[in-house]
C-alpha positions as CSV (number, residue, x, y, z in Angstrom):
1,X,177.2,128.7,85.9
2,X,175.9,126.4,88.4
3,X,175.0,127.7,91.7
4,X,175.3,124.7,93.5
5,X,178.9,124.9,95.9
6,X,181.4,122.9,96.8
7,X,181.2,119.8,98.5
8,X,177.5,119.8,97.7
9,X,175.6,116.5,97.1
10,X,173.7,116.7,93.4
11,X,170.4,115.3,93.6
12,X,171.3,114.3,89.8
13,X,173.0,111.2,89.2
14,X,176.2,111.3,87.8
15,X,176.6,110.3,84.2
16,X,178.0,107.0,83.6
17,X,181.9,107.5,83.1
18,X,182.8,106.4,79.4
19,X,184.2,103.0,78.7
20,X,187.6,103.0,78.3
21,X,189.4,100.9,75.3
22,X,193.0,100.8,74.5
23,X,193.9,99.3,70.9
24,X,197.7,98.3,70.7
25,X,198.8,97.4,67.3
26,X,197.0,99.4,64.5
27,X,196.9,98.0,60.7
28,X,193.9,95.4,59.8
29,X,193.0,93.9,63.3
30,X,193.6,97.1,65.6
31,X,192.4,99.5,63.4
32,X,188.9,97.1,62.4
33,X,188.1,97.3,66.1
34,X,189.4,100.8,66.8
35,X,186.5,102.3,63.6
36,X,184.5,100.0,64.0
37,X,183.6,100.7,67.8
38,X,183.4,104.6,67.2
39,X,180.4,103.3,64.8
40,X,178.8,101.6,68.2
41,X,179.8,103.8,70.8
42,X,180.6,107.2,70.3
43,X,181.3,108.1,73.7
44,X,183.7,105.8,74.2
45,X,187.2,106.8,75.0
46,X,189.2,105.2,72.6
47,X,193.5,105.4,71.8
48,X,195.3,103.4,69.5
49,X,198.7,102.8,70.3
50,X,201.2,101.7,67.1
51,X,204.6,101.2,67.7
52,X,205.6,101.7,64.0
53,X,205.3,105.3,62.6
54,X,202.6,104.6,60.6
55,X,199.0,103.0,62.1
56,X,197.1,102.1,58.7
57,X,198.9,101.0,55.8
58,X,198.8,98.6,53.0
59,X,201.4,95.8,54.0
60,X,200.6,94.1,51.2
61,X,201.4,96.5,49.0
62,X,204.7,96.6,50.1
63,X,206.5,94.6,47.9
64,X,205.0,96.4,44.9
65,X,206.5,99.8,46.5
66,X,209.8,98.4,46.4
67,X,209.5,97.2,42.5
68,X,208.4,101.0,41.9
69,X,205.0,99.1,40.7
70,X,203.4,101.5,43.4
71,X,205.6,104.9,42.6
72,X,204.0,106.8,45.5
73,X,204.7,105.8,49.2
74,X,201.5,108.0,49.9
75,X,199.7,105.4,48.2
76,X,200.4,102.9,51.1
77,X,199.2,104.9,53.9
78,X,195.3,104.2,54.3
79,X,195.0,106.8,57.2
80,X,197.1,109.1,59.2
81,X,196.8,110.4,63.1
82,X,195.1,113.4,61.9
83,X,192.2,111.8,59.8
84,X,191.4,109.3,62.0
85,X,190.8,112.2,64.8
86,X,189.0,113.9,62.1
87,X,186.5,111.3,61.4
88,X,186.4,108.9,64.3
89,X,187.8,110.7,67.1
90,X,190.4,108.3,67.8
91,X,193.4,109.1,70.4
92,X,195.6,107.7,68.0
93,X,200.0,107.5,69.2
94,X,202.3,106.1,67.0
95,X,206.0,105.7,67.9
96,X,204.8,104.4,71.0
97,X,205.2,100.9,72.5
98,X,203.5,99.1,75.5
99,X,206.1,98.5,77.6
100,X,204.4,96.6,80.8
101,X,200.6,95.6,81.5
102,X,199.0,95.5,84.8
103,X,196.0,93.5,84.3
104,X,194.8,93.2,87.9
105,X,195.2,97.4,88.4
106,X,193.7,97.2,84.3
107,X,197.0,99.3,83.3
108,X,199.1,100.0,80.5
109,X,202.4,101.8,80.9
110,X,203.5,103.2,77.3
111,X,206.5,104.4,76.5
112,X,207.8,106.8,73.3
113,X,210.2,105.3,71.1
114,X,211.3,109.0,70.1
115,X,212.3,110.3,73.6
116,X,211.5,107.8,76.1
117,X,209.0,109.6,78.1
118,X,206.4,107.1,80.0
119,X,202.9,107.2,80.5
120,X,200.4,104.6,82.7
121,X,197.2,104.5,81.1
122,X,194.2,102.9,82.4
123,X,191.5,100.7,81.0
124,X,188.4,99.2,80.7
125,X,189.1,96.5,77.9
126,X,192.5,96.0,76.1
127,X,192.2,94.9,72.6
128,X,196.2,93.5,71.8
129,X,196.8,93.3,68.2
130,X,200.3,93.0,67.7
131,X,200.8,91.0,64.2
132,X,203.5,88.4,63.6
133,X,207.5,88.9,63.8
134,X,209.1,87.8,61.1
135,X,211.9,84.4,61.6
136,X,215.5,85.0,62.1
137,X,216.9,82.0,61.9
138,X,220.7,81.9,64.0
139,X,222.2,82.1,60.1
140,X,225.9,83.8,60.5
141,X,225.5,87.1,58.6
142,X,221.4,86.8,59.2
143,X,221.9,91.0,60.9
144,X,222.5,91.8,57.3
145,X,219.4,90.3,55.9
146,X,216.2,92.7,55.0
147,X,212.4,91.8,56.1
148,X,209.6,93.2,54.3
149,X,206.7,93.4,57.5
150,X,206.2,97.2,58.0
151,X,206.6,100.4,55.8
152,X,209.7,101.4,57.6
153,X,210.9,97.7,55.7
154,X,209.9,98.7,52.4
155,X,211.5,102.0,53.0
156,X,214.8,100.8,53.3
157,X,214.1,97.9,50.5
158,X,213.4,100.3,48.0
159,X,216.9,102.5,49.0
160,X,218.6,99.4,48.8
161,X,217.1,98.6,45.3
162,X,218.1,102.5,44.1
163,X,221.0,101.5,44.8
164,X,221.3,98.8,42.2
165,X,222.8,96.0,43.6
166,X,224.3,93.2,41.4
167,X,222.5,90.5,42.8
168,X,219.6,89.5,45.1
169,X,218.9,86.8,46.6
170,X,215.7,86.1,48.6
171,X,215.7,83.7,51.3
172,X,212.0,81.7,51.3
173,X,209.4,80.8,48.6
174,X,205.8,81.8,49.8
175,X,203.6,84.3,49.0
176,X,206.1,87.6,50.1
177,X,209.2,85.9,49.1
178,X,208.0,85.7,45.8
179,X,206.0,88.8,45.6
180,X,209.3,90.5,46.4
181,X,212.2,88.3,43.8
182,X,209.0,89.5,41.2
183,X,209.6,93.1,42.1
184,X,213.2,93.2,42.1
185,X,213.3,91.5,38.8
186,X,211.2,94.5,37.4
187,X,213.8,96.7,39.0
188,X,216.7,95.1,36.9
189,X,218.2,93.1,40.1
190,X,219.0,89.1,39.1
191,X,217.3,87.5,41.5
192,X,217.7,83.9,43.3
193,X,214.7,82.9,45.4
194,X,215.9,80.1,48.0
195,X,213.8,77.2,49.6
196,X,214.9,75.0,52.2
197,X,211.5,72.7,51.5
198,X,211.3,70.6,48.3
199,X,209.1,72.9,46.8
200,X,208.2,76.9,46.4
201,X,204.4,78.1,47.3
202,X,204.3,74.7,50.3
203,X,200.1,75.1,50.5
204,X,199.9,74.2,47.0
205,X,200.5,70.5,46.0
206,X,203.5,70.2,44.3
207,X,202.0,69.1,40.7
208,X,200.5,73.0,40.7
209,X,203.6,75.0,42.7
210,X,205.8,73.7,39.6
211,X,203.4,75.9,37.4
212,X,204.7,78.9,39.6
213,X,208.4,77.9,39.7
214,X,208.3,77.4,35.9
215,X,206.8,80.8,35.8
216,X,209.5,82.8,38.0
217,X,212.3,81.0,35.6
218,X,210.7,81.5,32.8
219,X,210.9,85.4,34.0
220,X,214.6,85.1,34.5
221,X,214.7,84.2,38.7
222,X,216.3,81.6,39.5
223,X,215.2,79.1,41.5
224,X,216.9,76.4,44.2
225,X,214.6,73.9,45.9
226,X,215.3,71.2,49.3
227,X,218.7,73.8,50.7
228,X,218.5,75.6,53.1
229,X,221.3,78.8,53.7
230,X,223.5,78.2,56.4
231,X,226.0,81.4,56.1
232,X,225.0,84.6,54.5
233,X,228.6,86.6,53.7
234,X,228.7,90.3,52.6
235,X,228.5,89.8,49.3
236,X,227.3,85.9,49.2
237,X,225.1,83.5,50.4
238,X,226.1,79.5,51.2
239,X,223.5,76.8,51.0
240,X,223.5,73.5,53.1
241,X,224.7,72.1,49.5
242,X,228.2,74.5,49.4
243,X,226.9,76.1,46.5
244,X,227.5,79.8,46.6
245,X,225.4,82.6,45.1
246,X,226.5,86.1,45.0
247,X,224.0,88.3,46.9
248,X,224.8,92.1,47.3
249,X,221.2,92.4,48.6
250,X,219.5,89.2,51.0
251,X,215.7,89.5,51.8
252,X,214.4,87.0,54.6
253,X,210.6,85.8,53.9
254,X,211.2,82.5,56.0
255,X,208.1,83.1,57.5
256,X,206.7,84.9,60.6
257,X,205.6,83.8,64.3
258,X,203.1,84.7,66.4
259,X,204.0,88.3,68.3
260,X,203.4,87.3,71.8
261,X,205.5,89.4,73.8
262,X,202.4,91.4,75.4
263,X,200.5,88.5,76.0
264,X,203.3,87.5,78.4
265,X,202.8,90.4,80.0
266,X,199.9,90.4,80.6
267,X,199.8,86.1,82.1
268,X,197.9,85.7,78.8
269,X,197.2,81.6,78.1
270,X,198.9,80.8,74.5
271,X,198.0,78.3,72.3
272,X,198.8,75.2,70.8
273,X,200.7,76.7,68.2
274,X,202.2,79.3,70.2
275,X,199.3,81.9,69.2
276,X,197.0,83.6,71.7
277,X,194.2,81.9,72.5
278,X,191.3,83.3,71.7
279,X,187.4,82.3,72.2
280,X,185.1,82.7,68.9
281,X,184.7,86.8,70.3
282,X,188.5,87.7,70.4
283,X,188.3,87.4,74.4
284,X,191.4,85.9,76.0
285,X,192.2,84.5,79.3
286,X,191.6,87.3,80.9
287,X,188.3,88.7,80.6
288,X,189.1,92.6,80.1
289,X,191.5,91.7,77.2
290,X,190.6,91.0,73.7
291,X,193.4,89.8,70.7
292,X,193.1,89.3,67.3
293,X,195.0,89.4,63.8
294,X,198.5,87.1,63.3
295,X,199.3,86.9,66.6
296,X,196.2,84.8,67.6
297,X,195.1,81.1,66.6
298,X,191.9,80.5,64.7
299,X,189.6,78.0,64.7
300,X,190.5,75.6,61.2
301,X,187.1,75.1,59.0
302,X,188.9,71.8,57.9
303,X,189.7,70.1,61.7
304,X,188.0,72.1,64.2
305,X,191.3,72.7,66.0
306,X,193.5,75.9,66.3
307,X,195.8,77.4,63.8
308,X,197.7,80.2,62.6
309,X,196.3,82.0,59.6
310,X,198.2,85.1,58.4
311,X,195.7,87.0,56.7
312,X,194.4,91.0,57.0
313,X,191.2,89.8,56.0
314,X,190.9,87.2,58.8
315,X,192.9,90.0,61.2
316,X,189.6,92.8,59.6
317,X,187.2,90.3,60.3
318,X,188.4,89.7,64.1
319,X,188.8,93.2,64.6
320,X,185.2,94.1,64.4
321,X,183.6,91.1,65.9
322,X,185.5,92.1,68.6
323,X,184.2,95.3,68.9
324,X,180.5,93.9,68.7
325,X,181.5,91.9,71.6
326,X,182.8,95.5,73.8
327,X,179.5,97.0,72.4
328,X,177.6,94.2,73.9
329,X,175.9,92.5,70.8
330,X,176.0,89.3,69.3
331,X,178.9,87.9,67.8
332,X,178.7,84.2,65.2
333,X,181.7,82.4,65.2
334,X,183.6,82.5,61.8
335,X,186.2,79.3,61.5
336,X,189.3,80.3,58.9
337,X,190.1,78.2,55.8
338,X,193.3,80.1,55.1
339,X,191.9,81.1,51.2
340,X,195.0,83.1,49.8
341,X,196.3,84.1,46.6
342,X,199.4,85.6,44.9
343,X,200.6,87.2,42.0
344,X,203.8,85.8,40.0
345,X,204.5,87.5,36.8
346,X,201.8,86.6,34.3
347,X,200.1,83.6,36.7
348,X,198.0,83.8,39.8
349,X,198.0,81.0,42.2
350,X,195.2,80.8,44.9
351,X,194.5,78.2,47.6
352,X,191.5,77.6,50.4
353,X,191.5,75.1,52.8
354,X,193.9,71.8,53.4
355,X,196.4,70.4,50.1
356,X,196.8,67.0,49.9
357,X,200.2,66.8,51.9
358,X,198.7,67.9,54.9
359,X,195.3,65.6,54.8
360,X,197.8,62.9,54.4
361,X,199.7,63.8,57.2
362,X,196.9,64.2,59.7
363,X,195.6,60.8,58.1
364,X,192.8,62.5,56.9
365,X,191.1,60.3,53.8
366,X,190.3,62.2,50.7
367,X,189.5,62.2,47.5
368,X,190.9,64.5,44.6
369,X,190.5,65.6,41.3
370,X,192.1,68.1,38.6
371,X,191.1,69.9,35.8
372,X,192.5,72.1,33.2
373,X,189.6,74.4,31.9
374,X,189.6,77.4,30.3
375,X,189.2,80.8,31.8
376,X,185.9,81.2,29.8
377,X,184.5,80.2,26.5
378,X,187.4,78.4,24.3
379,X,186.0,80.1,21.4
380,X,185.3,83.9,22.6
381,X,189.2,85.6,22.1
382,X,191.6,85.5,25.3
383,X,190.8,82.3,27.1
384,X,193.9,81.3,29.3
385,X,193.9,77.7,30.8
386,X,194.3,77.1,34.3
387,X,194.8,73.8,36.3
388,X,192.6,73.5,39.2
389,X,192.5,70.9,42.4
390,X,189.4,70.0,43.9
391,X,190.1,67.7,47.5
392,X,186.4,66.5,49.6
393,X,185.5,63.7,52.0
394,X,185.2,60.2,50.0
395,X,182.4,59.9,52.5
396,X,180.3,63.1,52.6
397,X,181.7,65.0,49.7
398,X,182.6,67.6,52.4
399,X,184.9,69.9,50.7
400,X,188.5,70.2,52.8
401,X,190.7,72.2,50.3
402,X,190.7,73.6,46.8
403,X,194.2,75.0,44.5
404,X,194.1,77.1,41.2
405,X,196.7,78.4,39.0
406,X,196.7,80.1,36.0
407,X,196.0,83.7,34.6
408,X,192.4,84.9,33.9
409,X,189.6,83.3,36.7
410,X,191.8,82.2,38.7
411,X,190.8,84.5,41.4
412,X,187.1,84.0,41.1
413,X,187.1,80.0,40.9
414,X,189.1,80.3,44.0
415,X,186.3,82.6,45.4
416,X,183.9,80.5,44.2
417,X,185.2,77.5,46.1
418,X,185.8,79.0,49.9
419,X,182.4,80.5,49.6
420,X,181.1,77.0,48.7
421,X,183.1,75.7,51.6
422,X,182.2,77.7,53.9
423,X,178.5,77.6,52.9
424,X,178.6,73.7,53.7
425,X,178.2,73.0,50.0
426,X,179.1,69.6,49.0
427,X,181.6,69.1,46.2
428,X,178.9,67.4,44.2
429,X,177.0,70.0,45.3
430,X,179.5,72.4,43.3
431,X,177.0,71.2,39.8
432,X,174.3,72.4,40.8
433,X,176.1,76.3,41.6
434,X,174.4,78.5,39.0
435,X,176.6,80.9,38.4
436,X,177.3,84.1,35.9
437,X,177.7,82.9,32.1
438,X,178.5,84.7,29.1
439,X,181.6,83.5,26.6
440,X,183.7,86.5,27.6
441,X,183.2,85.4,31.0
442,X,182.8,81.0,31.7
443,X,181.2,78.5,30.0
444,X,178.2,77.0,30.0
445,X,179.5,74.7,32.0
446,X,181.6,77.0,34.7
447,X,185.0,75.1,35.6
448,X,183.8,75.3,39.3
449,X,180.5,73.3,38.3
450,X,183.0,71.0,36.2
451,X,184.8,69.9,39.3
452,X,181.6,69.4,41.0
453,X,180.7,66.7,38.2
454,X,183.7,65.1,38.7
455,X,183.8,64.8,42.1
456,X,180.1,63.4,41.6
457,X,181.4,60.7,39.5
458,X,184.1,59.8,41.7
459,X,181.7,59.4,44.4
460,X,179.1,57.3,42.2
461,X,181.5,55.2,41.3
462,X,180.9,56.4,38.1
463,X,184.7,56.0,37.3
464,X,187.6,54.8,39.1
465,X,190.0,57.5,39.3
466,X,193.8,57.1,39.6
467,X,196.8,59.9,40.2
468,X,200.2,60.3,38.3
469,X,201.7,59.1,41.8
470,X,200.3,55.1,40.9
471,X,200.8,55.0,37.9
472,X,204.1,52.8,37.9
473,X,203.3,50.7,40.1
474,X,199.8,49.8,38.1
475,X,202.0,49.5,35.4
476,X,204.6,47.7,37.4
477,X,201.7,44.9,38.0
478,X,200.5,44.7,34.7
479,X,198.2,48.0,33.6
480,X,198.4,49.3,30.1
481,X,198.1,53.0,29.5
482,X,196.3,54.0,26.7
483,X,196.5,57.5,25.5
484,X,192.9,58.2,24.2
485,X,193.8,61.2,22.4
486,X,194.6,61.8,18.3
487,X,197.3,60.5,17.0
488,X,198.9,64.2,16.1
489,X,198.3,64.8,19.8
490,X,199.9,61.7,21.1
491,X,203.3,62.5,18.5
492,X,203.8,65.4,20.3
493,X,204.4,63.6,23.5
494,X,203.2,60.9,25.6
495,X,203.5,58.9,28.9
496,X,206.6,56.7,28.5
497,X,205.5,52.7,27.3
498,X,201.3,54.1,26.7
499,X,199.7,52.8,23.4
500,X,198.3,55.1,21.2
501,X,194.2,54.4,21.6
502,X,192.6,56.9,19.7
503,X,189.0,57.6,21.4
504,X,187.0,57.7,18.4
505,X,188.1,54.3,16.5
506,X,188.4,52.7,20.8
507,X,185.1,50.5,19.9
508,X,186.8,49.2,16.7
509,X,190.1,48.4,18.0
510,X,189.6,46.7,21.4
511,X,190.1,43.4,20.3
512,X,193.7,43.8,19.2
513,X,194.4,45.9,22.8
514,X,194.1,42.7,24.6
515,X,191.8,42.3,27.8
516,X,193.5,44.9,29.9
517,X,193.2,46.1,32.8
518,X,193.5,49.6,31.6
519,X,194.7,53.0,32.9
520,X,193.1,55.6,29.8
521,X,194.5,59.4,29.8
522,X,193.7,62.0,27.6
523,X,195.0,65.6,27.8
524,X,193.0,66.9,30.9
525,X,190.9,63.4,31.5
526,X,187.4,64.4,30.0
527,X,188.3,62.2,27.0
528,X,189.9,59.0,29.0
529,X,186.1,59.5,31.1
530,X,184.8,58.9,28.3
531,X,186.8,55.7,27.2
532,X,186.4,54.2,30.7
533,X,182.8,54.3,30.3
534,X,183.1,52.8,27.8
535,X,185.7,50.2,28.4
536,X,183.9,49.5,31.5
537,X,180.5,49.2,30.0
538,X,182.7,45.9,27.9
539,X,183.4,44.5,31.8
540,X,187.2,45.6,31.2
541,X,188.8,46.9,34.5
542,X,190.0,50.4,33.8
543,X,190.9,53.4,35.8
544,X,191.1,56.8,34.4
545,X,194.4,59.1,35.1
546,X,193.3,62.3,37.3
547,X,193.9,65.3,35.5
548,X,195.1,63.7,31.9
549,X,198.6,64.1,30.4
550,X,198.5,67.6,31.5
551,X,198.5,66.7,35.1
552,X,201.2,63.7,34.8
553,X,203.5,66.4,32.8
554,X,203.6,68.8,36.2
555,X,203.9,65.9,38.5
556,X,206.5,64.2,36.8
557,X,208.6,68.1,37.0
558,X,207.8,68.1,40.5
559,X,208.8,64.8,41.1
560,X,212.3,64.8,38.9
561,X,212.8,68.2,38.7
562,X,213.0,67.8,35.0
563,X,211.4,71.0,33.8
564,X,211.1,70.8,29.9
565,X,207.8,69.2,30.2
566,X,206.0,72.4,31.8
567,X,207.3,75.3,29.5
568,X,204.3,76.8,28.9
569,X,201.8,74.3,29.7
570,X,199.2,76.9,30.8
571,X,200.3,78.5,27.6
């Protein structure tokens, strides 16, 4: 025991009082930056406030709970309270909401959602990560719809679903909309997934998000495109249309908007978009308080301007540069290209970077190209197709976005292609990628380096490319199509008013085709390459069709909403 008394002076300096952190919002962003300080600073004083009863779960693993894919709700829950203490010694609350912010007295009052009690915490640096809030349109009915956003959601989801309604219907067709009509169609609930836009999966172009609507019906959902619901009854839904559909059970997936409420609080500057605006280190406009995850806006790999990107792994990433920003080192900026994939029955469909609606609409210019390889070696058993889109600068060759759908590779083309992005590779640069090969894996020739020779044409001028879109107003003005393929091929079906050009007699029959000009297609457009060489090499204007017969089939479903033609076309 010291000796020294009271009101003493120490001839020791006092050690340096420990930094100070409060995390609000746990899940991918809070809980990154929570962990990951501990690892830089283990004095620090660090609580985690979560408003929700749980601090670290799975949310995307939600939907798969409520489909009883994922039995265990246990499963979900990364870490509790307890462990976290354990491990990192965290202060970790739960059930406890920030209810003011006092950012010139560097204050937080917190208040308990179980009995109300109040507490004013200070703080050194505030790190706000308080997600997204899902849209709630002002629908009559709209209090009786379900969201799917946290575990308490999924909990009362999968009651609903024990309780076998007759009929679902899920409002929205993106990624948890149609995670979610997936799962209730495992449970036995006929499901109806509803889109006010022309089209499910809206980052996809529309000649690859008919693959996935094709998929859901196939599977037994049903499907309604371009209405939006405008009453929602208690046993019903009405579209903008009048058509009704029963719905014992309604599941909003609209979408979600940036949780802002604390930034308000706290005089926080928002946006653009309505986000938080962040510098490349998570710092807002105050310089004590850090924000990250959904509620934030990125920085767009594609334009350089701000965005909203929706992603845990974007929210991860933020979360720990921001704690390498608190712990005073170095942090690189890190752009977003939005990469995301999804799951739908027996296809996946994946996306990084901008689609082709939204280069146009930013008047962006841009070349594109499709494919329809295999998922490895067409000879080596259980190759699945897939039909992939490859958009770059008709410039540099920069690419600005990338789509793939199908079963088997999808998920590492798509992988393949935001790293290239990201990396600054060029799509021609996209040949030169040597990458994994064995026949149970790729080819020889991996899809992703296929796309990179294409675009290399394209940009040679080795090839004058044309989409389904032109074609009839190229045959409006006098094209002829010919359909390169076999003749067995072309029986089977072809473009309406195309001749039948077989590849291999082309040479000996192009003096009863006439003098052209020419648009050649094959199936997927490797074989029409080949006959506008060679039709070209003859001083004939031709133009190969983008993507073959394949690609025309799924753009003409997406542009008449004809679906016969794409039964099983990555079958």
């Amino acid at each position: 025991m010291s000796t020294q008394q009271v009101g003493q002076t120490s001839d020791v300096a006092a050690a340096p009082r420990a930094l100070r952190v409060v995390v609000v919002g746990g899940v991918a962003g809070g809980m990154s930056a929570a962990t990951r300080l501990r690892r830089l600073d283990e004095s620090a004083q660090i609580i985690v406030v979560e408003r929700s009863g749980h601090v670290s779960y799975a949310n995307c693993g939600l939907p798969y709970f409520v489909g009883g894919v994922i039995e265990d709700e246990q499963d979900l829950l990364l870490q509790t309270p307890e462990r976290l203490f354990e491990r990192f010694r965290l202060d970790v609350r739960v059930s406890t909401e920030v209810v003011a912010i006092d950012a010139g007295a560097r204050q937080v009052t917190l208040r308990s959602t179980q009995d109300g009690a109040e507490v004013v915490q200070e703080y050194d640096r505030l790190v706000l990560s308080p997600g997204a809030l899902p849209v709630r349109p002002p629908i009559p009915g709209f209090d009786r719809v379900r969201v799917l956003r946290t575990v308490e959601d999924a909990e009362a989801l999968h009651a609903d679903v024990a309780g076998a309604p007759a009929a679902a219907v899920v409002i929205g067709g993106g990624f948890i909309g149609l995670e979610t009509a997936e799962n209730l169609t495992h449970a036995g609930i006929p499901t109806t997934v509803v889109e006010a836009a022309d089209q499910i999966l809206t980052p996809l172009d529309p000649e690859l998000a008919i693959l996935v609507r094709s998929e859901l019906e196939s599977n037994g959902v049903d499907v309604v495109t371009g209405a939006g619901v405008t009453e929602i009854g208690a046993d019903h839904v009405v579209l903008a249309d009048g058509r009704r559909f029963a719905a014992d059970l309604v599941i909003g997936s609209i979408g979600v908007r940036p949780d802002v409420r604390l930034a308000d609080m706290a005089g926080l500057t928002l946006g653009p978009n309505g986000g938080i605006a962040v510098t490349s280190t998570g710092l807002t406009s105050d310089p004590n308080i850090y924000a990250v995850g959904d509620a934030v806006e990125k920085t767009d790999t594609v334009s350089g301007t701000s965005s909203l990107v929706a992603l845990a792994n974007v929210a991860n990433r933020q979360g720990r540069r921001v704690a390498d920003h608190i712990a005073g080192l170095d942090v690189r900026p890190a752009p977003s290209l939005g990469t995301a994939i999804v799951k739908v029955f027996g296809l996946t469909a994946a996306m990084t970077g901008w689609n082709a609606k939204r280069l146009t609409a930013a008047g962006r210019p841009f070349h594109r190209v499709h494919s329809h390889p295999m998922s490895h070696a067409s000879y080596y058993p259980g190759a699945e197709q897939m039909a992939l889109e490859l958009l770059f600068d008709p410039e540099s060759g920069a690419i600005l976005g990338a789509q793939a759908v199908g079963g088997a590779g999808v998920d590492k083309r798509i992988d393949i292609l935001a790293t290239a992005m990201a990396s600054g590779v060029s799509a021609p640069g996209l040949a030169d990628l040597e990458l994994a090969y064995a026949p149970p894996f790729s080819s020889a020739k991996d899809p992703v380096n296929m796309l990179g020779y294409m675009a290399e044409n394209v940009l040679s001028g080795d090839g004058d490319v044309v989409q389904a879109s032109d074609l009839a107003e190229l045959v409006a003005s006098g094209w002829t199509i010919l359909d390169v393929r076999t003749p067995a091929e072309f029986a089977s079906g072809a473009i309406p008013g195309s001749l039948s050009a077989p590849l291999d007699d082309l040479r000996d029959d192009l003096a009863d085709l006439g003098p052209g000009p020419f648009v050649v297609t094959c199936r997927v457009g490797q074989r029409g390459h080949t006959a506008a060489s060679l039709l070209s090499e003859r001083e004939i204007e031709v133009k190969n069709l983008d993507g073959g017969y394949l690609t025309w089939l799924a753009a003409e479903a997406a542009r008449t909403g004809d679906m016969t033609g794409v039964r099983n076309l990555l079958g």
